[in-house]
C-alpha positions in Angstrom: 36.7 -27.8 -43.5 37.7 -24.8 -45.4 39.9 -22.5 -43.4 39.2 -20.0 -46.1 36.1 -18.7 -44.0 34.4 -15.6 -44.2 35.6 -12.8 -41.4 32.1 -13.0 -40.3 31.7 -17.0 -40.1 32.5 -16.9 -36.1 30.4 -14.1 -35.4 27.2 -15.6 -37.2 27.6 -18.5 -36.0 27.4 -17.0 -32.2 24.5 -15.0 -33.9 22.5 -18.1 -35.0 23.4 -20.1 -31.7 22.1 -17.4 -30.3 18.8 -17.1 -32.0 18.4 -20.7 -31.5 19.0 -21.0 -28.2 16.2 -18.2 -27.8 13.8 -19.9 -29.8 14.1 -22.6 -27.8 13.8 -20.5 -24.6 10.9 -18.7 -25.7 9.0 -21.6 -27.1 9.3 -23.6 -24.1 11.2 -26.6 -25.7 14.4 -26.0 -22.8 12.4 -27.4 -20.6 13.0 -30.7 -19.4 9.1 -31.3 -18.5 8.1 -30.5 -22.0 10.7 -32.9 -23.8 9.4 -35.6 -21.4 6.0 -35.4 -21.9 6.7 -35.4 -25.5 8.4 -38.9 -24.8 5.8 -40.3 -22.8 3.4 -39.4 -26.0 1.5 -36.8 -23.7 2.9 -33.2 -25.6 3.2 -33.2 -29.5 4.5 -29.4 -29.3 8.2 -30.6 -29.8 7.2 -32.7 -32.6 5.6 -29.9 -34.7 9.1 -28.0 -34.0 11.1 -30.8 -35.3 8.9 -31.1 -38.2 9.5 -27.5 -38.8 13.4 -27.1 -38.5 13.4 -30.6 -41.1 11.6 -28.7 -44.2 13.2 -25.9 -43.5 16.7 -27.6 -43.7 15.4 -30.0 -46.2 14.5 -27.1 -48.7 18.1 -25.3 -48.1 19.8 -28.4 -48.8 17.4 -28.9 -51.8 17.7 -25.1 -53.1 21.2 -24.5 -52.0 23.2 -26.4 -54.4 21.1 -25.0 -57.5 21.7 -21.2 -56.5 25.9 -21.6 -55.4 28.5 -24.0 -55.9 29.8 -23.2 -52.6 29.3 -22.4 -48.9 28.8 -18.5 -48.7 30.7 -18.2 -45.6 33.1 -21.1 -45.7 33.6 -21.6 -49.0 33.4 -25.7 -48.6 31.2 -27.2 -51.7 27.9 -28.4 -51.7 28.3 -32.3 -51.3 26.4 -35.0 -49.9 29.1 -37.1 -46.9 27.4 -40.3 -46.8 28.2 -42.3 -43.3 27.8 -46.0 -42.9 25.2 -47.2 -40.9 26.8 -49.6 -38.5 27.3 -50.9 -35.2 28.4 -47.7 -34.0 26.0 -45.5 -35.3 23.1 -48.1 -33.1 24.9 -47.8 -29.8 25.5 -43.8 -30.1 21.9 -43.6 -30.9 21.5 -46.1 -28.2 23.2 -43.8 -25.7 22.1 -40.6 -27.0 18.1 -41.7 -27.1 18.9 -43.1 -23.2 20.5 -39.8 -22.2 18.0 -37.7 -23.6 14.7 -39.7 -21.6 16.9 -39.2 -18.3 17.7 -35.8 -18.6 14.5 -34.7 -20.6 17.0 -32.8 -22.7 19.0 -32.7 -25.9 22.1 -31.1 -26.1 21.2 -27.8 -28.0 18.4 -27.2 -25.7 20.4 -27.7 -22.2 22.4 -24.8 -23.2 19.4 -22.7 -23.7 17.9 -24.7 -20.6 20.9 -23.5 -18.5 20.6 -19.9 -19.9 17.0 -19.7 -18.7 17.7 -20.4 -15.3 17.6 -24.5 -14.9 20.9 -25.0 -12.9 20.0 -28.2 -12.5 20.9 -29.0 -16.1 24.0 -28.9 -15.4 24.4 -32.4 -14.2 23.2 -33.8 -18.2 26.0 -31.1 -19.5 28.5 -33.0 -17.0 27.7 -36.0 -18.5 27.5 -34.7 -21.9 31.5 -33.8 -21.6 32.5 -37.0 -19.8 30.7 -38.9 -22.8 32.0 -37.5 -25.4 35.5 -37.5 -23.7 35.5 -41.1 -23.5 34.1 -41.8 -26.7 37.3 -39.5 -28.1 39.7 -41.7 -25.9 37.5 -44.6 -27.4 38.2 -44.0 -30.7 42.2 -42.9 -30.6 42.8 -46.3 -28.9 40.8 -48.0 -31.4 42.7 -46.0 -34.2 46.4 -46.8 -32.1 45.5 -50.1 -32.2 44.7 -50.4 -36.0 47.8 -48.4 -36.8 49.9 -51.0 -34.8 48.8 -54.3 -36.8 49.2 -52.1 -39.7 52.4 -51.8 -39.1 53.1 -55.4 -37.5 51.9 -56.6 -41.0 
């Protein structure tokens, strides 16, 4: 990342978290029963959301690149950062698809879940952190461990 940022990159950031987490408030997609009965195939209103939010970012990646050679407010270019799809990308998924049916929640929307009054969210946000602390610890002992036969070699 660029840390040639725009002064006002933090604050719009905030800003667009904050629209978003009021979009999801007011459209009733922070709630836990609606994201389930969207999984059990009862409620397609998330799906028309998700629909939504891909054109939309689908067009700005399409237009962006055409109008600027660079991020307005970071400054980073306009590149495409292909990822391998692996064995790792399956079990996150994997994890991520479980955690979501138990909770009824994604991680975006149990923010704005919490700031509309679900306390009980909290539990998914607990495992949220301890997940993605152990997949950190996961991957700097995987990356110790490669640097050591590197340097047994």
């Amino acid at each position: 990342m660029s840390q040639n940022r725009h002064p006002l990159f933090m604050p719009l950031i905030l800003l667009g978290g904050l629209i978003f987490g009021f979009g999801l408030g007011f459209s009733q997609m922070a709630r836990p029963e609606v994201v389930l009965n969207f999984l059990q195939f009862e409620d397609f209103g998330l799906l028309f959301v998700m629909f939504g939010a891909a054109i939309v970012s689908g067009i700005a990646f399409a237009v962006m690149p055409r109008i600027s050679d660079a991020a307005p407010l970071t400054g980073d270019r306009y590149e495409r950062r292909l990822k391998p799809f692996d064995r790792n990308v399956l079990i996150g998924g994997g994890i991520f698809g479980v955690g979501w049916g138990l909770s009824g929640i994604c991680p975006g929307a149990a923010y704005a879940s919490l700031g509309v009054g679900n306390v009980t969210i909290l539990w998914a946000l607990a495992g949220m952190f301890v997940g993605a602390y152990l997949q950190g610890y996961w991957r700097s002992q995987s990356a110790d461990a490669g640097a050591a036969v590197t340097r047994a070699d």
